[in-house]
N, C-alpha and C positions, 0 to 999 in steps of 0.2 A: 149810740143809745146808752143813757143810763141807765145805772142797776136796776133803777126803781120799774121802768119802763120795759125794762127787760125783762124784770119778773112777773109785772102785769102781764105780758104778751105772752110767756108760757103760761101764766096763769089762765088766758083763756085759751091756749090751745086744750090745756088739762080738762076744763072743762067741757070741751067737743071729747076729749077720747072720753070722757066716762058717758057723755049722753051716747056716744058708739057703741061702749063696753056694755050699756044697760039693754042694747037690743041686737048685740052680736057678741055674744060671750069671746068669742075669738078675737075678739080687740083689747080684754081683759089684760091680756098681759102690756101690750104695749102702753094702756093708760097706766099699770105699773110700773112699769121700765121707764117713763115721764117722769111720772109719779119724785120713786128714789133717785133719781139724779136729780130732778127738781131740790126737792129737801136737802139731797147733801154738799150741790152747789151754794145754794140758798144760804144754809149754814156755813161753809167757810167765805164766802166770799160779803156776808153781808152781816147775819146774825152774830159771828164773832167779834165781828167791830160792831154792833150794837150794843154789843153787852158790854162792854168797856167803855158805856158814859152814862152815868150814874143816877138820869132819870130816866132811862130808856130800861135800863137793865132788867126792872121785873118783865117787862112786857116783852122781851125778847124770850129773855127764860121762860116763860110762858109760852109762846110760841115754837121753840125747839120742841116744848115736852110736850104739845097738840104733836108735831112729826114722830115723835115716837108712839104716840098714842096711835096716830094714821099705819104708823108700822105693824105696829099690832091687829090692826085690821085687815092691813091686806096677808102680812102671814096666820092669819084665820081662814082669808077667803082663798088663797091659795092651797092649803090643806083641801078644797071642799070640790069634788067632783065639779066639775064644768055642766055635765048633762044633768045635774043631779035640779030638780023644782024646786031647791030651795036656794041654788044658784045667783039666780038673783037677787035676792034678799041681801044677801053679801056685797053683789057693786053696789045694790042703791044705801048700804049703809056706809061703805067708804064713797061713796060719791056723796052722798051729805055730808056726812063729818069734814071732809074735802074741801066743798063748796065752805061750807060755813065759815072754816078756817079760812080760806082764800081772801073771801069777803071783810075778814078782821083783819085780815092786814093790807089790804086793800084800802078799808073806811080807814083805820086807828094806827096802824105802824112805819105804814110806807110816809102818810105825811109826817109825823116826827122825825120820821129817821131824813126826809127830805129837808126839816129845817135845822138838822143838827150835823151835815156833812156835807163839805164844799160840793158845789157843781162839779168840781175839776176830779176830786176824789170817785164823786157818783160815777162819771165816765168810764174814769178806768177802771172800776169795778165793774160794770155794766159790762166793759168788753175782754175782761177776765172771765165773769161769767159767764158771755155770748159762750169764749171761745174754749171753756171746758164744758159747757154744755152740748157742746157739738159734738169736741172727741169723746165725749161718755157714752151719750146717743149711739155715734157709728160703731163702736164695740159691740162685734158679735161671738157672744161664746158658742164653742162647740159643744153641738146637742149629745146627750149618751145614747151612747149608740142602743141600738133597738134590743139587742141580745143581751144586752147588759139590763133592760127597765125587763125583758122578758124575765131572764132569772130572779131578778128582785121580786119582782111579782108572785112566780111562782115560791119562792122561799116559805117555810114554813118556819124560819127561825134565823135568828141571826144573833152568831155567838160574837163575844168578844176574842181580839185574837189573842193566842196565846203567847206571842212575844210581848205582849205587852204595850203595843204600840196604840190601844185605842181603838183600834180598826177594829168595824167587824166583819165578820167571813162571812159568806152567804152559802147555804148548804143547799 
């Protein structure tokens, strides 16, 4: 499969996790988890050689800084209570911003970038992509443990430490 093709097909699985996320909060993260590894594959394996041919270049750079833009949404919607009524409002705003973006490169980037890199080039990109998109995916970090988000919780303060190191202690 090539790149392009490739990105199309996550591109609609992303959008089943977000029509998911928008009526099972509990799918929210993993339309996230898609989400940044979509983008930061996306970006080196595709966006970085776009931007290195010279009538492509604004439109890629444009599209990197939509992903940053996307970032900043979801670390918004991630700050925001899950159970909270306004929960929602949060998917359905990175799920448009999302969709819309998806759709512009979809209609406007993907065929340029299809008539300005060999077939041969597409492929192996396509199955660089496949196959770091895979091992991104199956990476699971370990969760903090409970007594640890307990004390945080309960904290009424959190100082910097005093070695110096940045860290702060939890009282």
């Amino acid at each position: 499969m090539d790149i392009i093709d490739a990105l199309v097909s996550h591109h609609q699985e992303l959008r089943k996790l977000y029509q998911a996320s928008e009526s099972d909060a509990s799918r929210f993260d993993e339309f996230v988890r898609h989400l940044v590894v979509h983008h930061t594959m996306e970006e080196k394996y595709f966006y970085d050689l776009l931007q290195k041919v010279a009538d492509a270049r604004r439109d890629s750079l444009e599209a990197v800084n939509e992903h940053h833009i996307i970032e900043l949404i979801i670390k918004d919607a991630e700050g925001f209570p899950k159970d909270h009524g306004g929960f929602p409002i949060k998917v359905e705003g990175l799920g448009e911003y999302t969709s819309h973006h998806l759709d512009e490169e979809e209609a406007e980037i993907f065929p340029m970038a299809r008539a300005r890199f060999s077939p041969e080039d597409l492929m192996i990109l396509g199955k660089l992509f496949l196959e770091a998109k895979q091992k991104m995916l199956a990476i699971e970090l370990p969760e903090v443990p409970a007594q640890i988000n307990q004390r945080a919780a309960g904290s009424k303060q959190v100082q910097a430490s005093s070695q110096g190191l940045g860290i702060g202690s939890l009282k």
